[in-house]
N, C-alpha and C positions, 0 to 999 in steps of 0.2 A: 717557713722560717726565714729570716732576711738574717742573711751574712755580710761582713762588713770583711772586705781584704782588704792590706796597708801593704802595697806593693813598693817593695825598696828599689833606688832609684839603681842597685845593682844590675837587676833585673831589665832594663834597660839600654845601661851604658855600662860596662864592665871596664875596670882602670886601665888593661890592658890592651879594651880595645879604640880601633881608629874611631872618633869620634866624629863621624858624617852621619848623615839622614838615615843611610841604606842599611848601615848596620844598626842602629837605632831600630829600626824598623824589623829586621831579622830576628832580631832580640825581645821585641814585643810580641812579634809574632810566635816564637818560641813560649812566652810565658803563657799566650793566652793559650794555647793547645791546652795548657795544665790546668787552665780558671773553666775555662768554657763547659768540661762537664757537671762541672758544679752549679751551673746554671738549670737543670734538670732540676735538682732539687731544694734549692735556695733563692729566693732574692736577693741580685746581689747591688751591690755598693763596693765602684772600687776607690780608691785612695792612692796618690804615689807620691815616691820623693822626685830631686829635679834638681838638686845640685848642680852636675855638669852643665846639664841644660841653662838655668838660671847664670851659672858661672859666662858660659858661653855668649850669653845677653849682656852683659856687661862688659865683656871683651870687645863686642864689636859696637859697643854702644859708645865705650873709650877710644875705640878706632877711630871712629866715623865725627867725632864730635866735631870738627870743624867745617862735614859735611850737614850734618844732620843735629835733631833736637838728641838731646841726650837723655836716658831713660831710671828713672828713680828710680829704686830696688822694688818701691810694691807694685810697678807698673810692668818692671822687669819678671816680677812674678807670675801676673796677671798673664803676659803674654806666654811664658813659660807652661803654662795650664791649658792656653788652648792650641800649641805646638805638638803637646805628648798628649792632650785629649785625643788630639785627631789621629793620632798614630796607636794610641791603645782600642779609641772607638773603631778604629778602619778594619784593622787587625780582631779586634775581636768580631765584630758582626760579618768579617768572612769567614771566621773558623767556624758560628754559631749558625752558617748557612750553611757549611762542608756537614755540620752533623746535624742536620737537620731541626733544629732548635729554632723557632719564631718566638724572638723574643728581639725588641728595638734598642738601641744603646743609645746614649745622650750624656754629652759634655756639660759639666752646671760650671761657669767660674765662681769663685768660692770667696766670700771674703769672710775672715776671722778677726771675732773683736779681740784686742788684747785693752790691756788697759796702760794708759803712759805714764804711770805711776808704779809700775815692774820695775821692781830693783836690778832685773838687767837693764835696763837702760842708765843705769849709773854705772855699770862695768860690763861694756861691751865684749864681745869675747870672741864673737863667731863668724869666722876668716869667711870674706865675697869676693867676687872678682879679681881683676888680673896683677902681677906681681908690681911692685914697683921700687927705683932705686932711690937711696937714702935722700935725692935732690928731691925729687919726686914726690917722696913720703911729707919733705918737709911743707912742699909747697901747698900741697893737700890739706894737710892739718891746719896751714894759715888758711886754708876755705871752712875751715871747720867740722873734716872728717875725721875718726879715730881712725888715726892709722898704729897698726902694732908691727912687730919685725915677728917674721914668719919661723917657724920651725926648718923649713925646706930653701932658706934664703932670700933673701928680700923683704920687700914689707910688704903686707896687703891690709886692708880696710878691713875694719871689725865692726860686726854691728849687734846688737842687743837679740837673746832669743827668748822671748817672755812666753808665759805660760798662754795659751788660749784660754777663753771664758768666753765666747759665744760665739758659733757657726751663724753666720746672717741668713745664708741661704736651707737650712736643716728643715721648714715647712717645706719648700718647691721640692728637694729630695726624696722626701718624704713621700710627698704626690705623684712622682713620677713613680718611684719604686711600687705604692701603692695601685698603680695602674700597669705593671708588669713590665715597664723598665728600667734595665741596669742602667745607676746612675756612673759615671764617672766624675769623681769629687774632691775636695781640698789637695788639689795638685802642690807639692812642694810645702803642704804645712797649711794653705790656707796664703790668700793676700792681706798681710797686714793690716788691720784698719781701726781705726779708733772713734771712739763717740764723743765729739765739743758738745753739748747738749745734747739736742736731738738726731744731728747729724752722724753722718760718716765722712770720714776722712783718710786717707792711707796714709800710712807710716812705713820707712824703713826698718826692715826688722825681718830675723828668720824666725821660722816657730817651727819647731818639730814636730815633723811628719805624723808622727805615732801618737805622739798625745794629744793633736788635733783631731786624728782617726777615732780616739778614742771618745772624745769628746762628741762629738758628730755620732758615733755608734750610740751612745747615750741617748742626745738629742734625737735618734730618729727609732728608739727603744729595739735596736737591734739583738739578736738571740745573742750569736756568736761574732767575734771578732777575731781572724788571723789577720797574722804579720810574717808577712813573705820576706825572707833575708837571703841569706849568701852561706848559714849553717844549715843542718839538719837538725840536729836541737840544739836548746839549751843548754851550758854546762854550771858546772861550779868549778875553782880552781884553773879557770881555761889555759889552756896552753903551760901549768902546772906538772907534776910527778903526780901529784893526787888528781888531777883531771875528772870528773868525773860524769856525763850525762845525763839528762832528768826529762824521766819519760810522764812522768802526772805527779801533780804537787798542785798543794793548794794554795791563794791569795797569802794568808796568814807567812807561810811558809816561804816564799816568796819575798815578802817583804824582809823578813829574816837572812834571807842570804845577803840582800841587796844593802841591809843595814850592817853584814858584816866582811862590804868591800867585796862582793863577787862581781857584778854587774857595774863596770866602769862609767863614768857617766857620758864620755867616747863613744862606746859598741852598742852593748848590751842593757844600759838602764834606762834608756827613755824607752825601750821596749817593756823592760818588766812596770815601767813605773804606770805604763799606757794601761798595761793587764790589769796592773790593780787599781787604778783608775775607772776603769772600765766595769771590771769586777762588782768594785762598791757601790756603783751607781744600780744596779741589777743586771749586768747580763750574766750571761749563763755559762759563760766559759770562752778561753783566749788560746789559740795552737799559733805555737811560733815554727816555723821549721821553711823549706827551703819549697819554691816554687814545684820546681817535680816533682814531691811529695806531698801536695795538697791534698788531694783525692784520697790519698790513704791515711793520712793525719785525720779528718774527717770522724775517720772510720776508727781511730784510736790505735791505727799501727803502726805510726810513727809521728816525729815532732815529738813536742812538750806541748800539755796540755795543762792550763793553767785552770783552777776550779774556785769557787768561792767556797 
């Protein structure tokens, strides 16, 4: 059975912590212990986010700009993919040698078509890179960036998150997975890219993580799909009086909460909206829940398991 995991970029780089290599790497290393036995019984596909990472591409790309070329968002992506490739592929194929598992890992960089005709790109919305002061913002904008004023203070650049509509790379995935290697895949959402004709072209632009996963699970007719996050399940009411947990529930049901404002489109809904995505297309079921509980979610004794 080929599983698809959407590893959150939590899982990785946690907000609290020092964001250097070493701990990056600690952190990866931790998650795989939790993926690797799952490799026993599934083929796997993993997927991540790349926020920080991505963020951090642009910081020093704005630094250095009067040393060096300065790097677009889809190029910044691009490199962002094969930064936490090498650091999930490194980490994983030594834990999968620790338990004795022969199985090869492999980095794909990923480009994702979107189309430039997404209504986000007429309202930009999704804060990149580093802060900047209102001279700053101004000057920007005379270049012809959307700059917004930030929640946290200052401004930062916004850029469009359009929906995915085709994985470029979901054949070679496919092949490799079909030959008994975990792929590692659509890092950070996928690299933006668009078709003038016949071509490809990059584009500035974030795409979410999840609903690229899910699209890609589609495209390489995956069983199952998890999404590794920072809860152990899903709720309704979150952080509510009525609060409530949701240990199996079906697409239908699902779509239901999420149509009656449980699922933010902040936290929780580009995950449900992945599931049902996912769902409709045929696969066979979606467990949301927390990295250390993967192996037992599996098994349906813990997480939410989303059904069709």
């Amino acid at each position: 059975m080929l599983l698809v995991i959407a590893l959150g970029g939590n899982a990785i780089l946690r907000k609290k912590d020092k964001p250097d290599i070493a701990t990056q790497f600690r952190n990866t290393a931790r998650a795989m212990r939790h993926i690797t036995p799952l490799a026993k019984k599934f083929s796997l596909v993993i997927t991540h986010g790349n926020g920080p990472q991505v963020g951090a591409i642009l910081l020093r790309s704005e630094a250095a700009k009067k040393q060096a070329y300065e790097l677009p968002l889809h190029s910044a992506v691009a490199q962002s993919q094969g930064e936490m490739g090498y650091m999930i592929q490194q980490c994983l194929e030594n834990e999968l040698r620790r338990k004795g598992i022969r199985k090869s890992v492999s980095t794909v960089l990923t480009q994702v078509v979107v189309s430039k005709n997404d209504p986000a790109f007429r309202n930009p919305t999704k804060p990149v890179g580093p802060y900047y002061t209102r001279l700053q913002a101004m000057l920007l904008r005379g270049k012809g960036f959307v700059i917004a004023k930030d929640v946290h203070g200052g401004y930062r650049r916004v850029v469009a998150s359009p929906r995915p509509k085709e994985i470029v790379e979901a054949s070679a995935i496919n092949k490799l997975v079909k030959s008994g290697v975990i792929a590692i895949a659509c890092g950070g959402g996928g690299i933006p890219v668009y078709r003038p004709g016949n071509e490809l072209k990059g584009i500035d632009a974030v795409i979410d993580k999840d609903l690229a996963s899910a699209l890609l699970a589609k495209q390489i007719s995956a069983d199952i799909m998890m999404i590794l996050t920072d809860v152990p399940k899903v709720a309704i009411n979150y952080g509510k009086p009525g609060q409530r947990f949701l240990n199996k529930i079906t697409a239908k049901k699902a779509r239901q909460y999420m149509e009656e404002g449980h699922f933010p489109a902040g936290s929780m809904g580009p995950k449900i909206s992945a599931a049902i995505n996912f769902l409709s297309s045929g696969g066979k079921k979606v467990i949301i829940t927390k990295p250390e509980l993967a192996e037992k979610a599996l098994k349906g004794a813990a997480g939410t398991t989303i059904m069709r």
